[in-house]
N, C-alpha and C positions, 0 to 999 in steps of 0.2 A: 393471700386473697387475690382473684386475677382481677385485671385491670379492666374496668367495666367502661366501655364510650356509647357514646350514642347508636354506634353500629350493629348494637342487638336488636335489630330489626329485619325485615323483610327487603325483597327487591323492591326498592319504588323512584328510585331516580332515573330506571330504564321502564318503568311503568307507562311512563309518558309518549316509550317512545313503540312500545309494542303492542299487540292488543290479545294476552294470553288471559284468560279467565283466572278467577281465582279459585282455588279451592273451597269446594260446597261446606266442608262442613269447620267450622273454628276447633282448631286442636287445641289443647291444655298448653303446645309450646306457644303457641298464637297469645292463647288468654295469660300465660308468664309475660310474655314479650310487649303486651300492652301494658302490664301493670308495671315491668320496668320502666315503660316510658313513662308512665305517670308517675310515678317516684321519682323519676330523674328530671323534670321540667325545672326548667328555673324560673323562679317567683316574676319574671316578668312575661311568661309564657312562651319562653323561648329553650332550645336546646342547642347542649354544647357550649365551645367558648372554654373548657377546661387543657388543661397542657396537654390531656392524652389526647386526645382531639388530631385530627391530621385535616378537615377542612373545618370549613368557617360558620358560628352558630347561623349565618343566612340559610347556607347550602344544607345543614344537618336540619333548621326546622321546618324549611320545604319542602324536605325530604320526609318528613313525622308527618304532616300536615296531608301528604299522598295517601303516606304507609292508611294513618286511619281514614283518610275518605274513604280507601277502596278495600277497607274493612267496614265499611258503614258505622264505625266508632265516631260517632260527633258528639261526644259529649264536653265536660267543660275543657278538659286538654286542650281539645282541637279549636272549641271557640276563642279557649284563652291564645292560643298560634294563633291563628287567624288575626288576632286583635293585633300580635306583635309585628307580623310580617305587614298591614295592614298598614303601619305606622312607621315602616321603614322608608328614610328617601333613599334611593337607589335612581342610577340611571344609563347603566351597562346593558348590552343587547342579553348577555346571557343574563343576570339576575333579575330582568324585567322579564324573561322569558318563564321563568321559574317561577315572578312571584304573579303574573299572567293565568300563569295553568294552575296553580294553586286556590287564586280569589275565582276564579272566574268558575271554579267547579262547587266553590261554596256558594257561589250567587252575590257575589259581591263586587258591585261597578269597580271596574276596571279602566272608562273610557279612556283618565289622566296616562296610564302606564300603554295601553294601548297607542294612543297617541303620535308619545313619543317615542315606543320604538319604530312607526309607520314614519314617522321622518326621521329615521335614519335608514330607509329604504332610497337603493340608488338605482339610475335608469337603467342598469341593468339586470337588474329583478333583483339584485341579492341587498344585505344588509350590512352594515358597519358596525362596528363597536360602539360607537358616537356618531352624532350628527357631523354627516360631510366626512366620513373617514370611508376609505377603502372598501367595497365590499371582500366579505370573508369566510370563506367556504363554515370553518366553524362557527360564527355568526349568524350566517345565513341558516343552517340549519338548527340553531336553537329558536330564531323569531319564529322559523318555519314550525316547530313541534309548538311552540305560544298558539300560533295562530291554525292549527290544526285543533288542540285545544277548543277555542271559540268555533269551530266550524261546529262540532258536536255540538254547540250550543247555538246553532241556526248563523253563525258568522256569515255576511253574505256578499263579504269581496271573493272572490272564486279566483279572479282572474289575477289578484295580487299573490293568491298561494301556488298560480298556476305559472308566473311571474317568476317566483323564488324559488319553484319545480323546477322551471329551462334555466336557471341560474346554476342551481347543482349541478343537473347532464351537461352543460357547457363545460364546466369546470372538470369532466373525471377525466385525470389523463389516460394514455393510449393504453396502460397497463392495466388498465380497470380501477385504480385506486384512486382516491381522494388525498392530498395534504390538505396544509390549514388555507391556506389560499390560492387563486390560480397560478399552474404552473408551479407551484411547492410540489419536493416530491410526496409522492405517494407514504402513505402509513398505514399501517391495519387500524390504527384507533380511530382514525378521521374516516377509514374507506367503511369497517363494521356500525360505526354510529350511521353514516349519512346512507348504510344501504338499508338500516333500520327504519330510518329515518321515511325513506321513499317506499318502504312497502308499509307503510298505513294507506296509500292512497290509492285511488283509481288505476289499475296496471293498464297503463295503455302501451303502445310497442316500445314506444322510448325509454318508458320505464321498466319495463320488465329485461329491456336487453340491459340497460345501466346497471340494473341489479345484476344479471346475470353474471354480467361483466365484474362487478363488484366480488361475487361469489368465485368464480375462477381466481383472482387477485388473493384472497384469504385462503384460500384454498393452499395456494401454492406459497401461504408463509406459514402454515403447519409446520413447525418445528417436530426434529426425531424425539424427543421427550413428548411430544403430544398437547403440546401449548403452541399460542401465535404468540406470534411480535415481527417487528420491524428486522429486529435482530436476533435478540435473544426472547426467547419464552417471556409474559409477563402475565399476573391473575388478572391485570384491569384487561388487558387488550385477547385475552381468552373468553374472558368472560361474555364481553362484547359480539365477538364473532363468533361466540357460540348462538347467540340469541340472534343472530345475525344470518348465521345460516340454517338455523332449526328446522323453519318455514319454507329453505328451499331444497335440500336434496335431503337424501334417504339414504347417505353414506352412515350406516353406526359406528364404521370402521374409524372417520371423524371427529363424533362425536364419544365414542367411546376413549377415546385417546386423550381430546380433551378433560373428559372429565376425570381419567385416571392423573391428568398432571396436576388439574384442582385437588384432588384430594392428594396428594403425596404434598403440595404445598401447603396442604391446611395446617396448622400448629398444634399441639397435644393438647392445650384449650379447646379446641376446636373451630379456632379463628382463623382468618387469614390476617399477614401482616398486623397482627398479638390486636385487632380490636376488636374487643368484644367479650361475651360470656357465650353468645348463642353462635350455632352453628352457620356463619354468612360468610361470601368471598367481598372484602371490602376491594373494592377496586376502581385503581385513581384512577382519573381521566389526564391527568397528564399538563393540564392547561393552569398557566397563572391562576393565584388564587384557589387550588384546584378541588374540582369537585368530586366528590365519590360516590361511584355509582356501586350498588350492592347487587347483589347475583344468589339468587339463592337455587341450590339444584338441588334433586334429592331423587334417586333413583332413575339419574339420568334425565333427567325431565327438569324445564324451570318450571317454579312451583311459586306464587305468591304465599309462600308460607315460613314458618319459621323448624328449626329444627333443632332442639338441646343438646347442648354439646353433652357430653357423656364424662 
């Protein structure tokens, strides 16, 4: 029997951070893939937490709790998540950031979580881990997708998002890439997240040369197998700058190469990295604690959809 995790599901930890439609109409693998999540919840409304597991039941039910927003599944599943993340204390920039964009799209006051990750905002626009610690480029960009989040919901500090904007272009070094904080070198997973990151917003010239700049940087760590990485090829940091570059050029040659290295890394499950039943590239982020962000492609294309492994 193959080894069933929470990762049969859809793209939705990069959901947050890109803004691709979903699929018009629910496939049969869709309505499978919900009903495994609902079978799979645990009685306290939570997911994951089991030893197949590679992140943390926080990260796996923030994750459910996306997948079915933006399937407009709110039925008891999602209210029973909601109740659990709801009642989690937490107070890390990245897990305030996640359970941030989770309540706050349910309609559920958030001021307390809000709050506190606004004081751990530093004078130089960016965010800490904690209160009073270092600002940090991955930091900064997870308060930044929070509070992106709330703008869609009429948020009306502008100037604090516009704040933690000139924090990241301060930060890219001369290569075009991102590390984890200034002056770290550069990596594809921090440069593909944070150029994600910065085309949800207004392209004014800054940002669209950062991006650009970003995009020539991934570019040129295309590995000959047709994967990125720092070094060697990896599915999380392909995945990423796939989604990363999708929206800016019109190389297939790119893209097709990537997607040829995802699929020769898929597993004869149909998994990547053996989680799952359903067709998804699980892929880490890399960061303590680490989160996994899913990728689902399908004819070349990301797709918020699901796909049965064969």
């Amino acid at each position: 029997m193959k080894r069933r995790s929470l990762f049969c599901l859809l793209i939705i930890a990069v959901m947050t951070l890109v803004n691709v439609s979903p699929v018009s109409a629910q496939t049969q693998a869709i309505t499978d893939g919900l009903s495994w999540l609902a079978s799979n919840q645990n009685a306290d409304g939570s997911w994951g937490g089991t030893s197949a597991d590679t992140t943390t039941p926080y990260h796996s039910t923030t994750t459910v709790i996306d997948t079915l927003f933006h399937l407009n599944s709110t039925d008891s599943a999602y209210t029973n998540a909601i109740d659990w993340i709801s009642s989690q204390q937490i107070d890390n920039t990245r897990y305030l950031s996640l359970k941030i964009t989770s309540l706050a799209r349910a309609g559920i006051d958030i001021s307390l979580e809000l709050n506190t990750i606004l004081s751990y905002k530093n004078e130089d626009g960016g965010f800490g881990e904690y209160l009073e610690n270092t600002s940090g480029i991955s930091y900064t960009t997870f308060a930044l997708n929070a509070l992106q989040a709330l703008k869609a919901i009429n948020y009306p500090d502008l100037d604090l998002i516009g704040r933690a904007i000139w924090h990241l272009l301060a930060t890219q070094n001369d290569d075009g890439g991102w590390g984890f904080y200034k002056g770290d070198e550069s990596n594809v997973y921090m440069t593909a997240l944070v150029s994600i990151t910065l085309q949800q917003f207004s392209l004014t010239l800054d940002i669209a040369t950062a991006i650009n700049k970003a995009t020539d940087y991934l570019i040129a760590h295309q590995n000959i197998d047709g994967g990125f990485g720092s070094s060697e090829s990896a599915v999380y940091e392909t995945a990423l700058s796939y989604i990363a570059l999708v929206g800016e050029i019109t190389d297939m040659t790119v893209f097709g190469s990537a997607i040829n290295y995802l699929k020769v890394s898929q597993l004869p499950d149909g998994s990547w990295n053996d989680d799952g039943q359903l067709s998804v590239i699980t892929a880490n982020t890399g960061l303590t604690d680490a989160e996994d962000i899913l990728v689902q492609f399908y004819d070349g294309k990301v797709f918020y959809n699901l796909h049965s492994a064969q």
